[in-house]
C-alpha positions in Angstrom: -58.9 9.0 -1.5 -56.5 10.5 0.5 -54.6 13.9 -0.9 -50.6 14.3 -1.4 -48.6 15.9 1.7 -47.4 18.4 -0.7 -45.2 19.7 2.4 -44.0 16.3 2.6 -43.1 15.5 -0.8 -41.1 19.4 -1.3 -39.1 18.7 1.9 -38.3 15.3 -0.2 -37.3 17.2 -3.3 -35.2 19.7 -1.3 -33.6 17.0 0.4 -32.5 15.2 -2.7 -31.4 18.2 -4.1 -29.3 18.8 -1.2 -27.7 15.4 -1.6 -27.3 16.4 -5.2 -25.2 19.7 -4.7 -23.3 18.2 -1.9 -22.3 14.4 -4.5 -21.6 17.4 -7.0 -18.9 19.1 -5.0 -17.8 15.9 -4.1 -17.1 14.9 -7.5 -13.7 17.1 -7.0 -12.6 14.7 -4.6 -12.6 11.5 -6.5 -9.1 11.0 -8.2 -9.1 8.7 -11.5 -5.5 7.8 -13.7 -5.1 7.2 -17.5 -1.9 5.6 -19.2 -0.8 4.5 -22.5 2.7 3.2 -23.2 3.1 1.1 -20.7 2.7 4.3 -18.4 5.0 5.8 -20.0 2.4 8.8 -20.7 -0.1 9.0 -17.3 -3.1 11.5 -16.8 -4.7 12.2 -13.6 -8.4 13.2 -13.7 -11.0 14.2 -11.0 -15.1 13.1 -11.3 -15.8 16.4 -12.9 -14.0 15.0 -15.5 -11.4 17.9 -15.6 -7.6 17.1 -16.1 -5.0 17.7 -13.0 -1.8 16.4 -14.2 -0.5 14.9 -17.1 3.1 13.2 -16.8 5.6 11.8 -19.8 8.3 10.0 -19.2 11.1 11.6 -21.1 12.1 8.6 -22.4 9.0 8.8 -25.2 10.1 12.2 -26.0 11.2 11.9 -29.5 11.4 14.9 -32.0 11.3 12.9 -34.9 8.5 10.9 -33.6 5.9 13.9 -32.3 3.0 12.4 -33.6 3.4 8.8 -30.9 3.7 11.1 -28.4 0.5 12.8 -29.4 -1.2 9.6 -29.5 -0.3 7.7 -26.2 -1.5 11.6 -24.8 -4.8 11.1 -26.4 -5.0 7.3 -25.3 -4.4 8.2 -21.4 -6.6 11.5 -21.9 -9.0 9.3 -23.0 -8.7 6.7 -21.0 -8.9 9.1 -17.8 -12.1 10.5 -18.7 -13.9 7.5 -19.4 -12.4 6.1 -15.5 -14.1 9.8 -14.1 -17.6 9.9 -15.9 -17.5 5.7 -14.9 -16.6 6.6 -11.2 -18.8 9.9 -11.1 -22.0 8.0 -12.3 -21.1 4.9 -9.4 -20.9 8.4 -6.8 -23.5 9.8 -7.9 -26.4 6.8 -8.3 -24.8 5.9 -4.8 -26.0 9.3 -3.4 -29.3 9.4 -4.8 -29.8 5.7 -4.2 -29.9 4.7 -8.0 -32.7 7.6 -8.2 -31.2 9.0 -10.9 -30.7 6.0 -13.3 -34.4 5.2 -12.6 -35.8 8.4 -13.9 -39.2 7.8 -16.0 -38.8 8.5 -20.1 -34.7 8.1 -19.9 -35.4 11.8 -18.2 -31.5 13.0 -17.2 -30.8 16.2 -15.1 -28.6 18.3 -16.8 -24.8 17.5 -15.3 -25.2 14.1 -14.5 
């Protein structure tokens, strides 16, 4: 029976963690948009899942109507973040080559 190339398989595990940090910062880079309204309330998001921009058409603004406001935020916010982890799971599996989605016991690395 032939042994493991333990040199083999660590330059393997360095590699993909490599790959790992590098899908990580590139997570940043991938752009995602939420809206409610009819887009009258939009929120930009990134794959970290971290807000850039929210924008409200001033047309919604209504003082005596605060609390729809508050709800077509929380829809688009919503909405936004659920795009990013969607798009930063795709980036990610792609990078690893569905490695990480095939983990044995439903194992997850923390951040991903």
């Amino acid at each position: 029976m032939a042994k493991p190339n333990l040199s083999a398989l660590l330059g393997q595990m360095q590699k993909m963690q490599e790959q790992l940090q590098k899908a990580q910062e590139e997570l940043e880079t991938i752009e995602v948009e939420g809206s409610s309204g009819g887009g009258m309330v939009t929120v930009l998001a990134n794959g970290k899942r971290e807000l850039k921009r929210i924008q409200i058409d001033p047309e919604v603004v209504d003082s005596e109507d605060v609390e729809m406001l508050e709800d077509l935020i929380v829809a688009a916010v919503n909405q936004a973040l659920e795009k990013a982890e969607k798009a930063a799971n795709e980036h990610l599996n792609q990078t690893t080559g569905g490695m990480l989605s095939n983990l044995p016991g439903g194992f997850k690395i923390p951040g991903f």
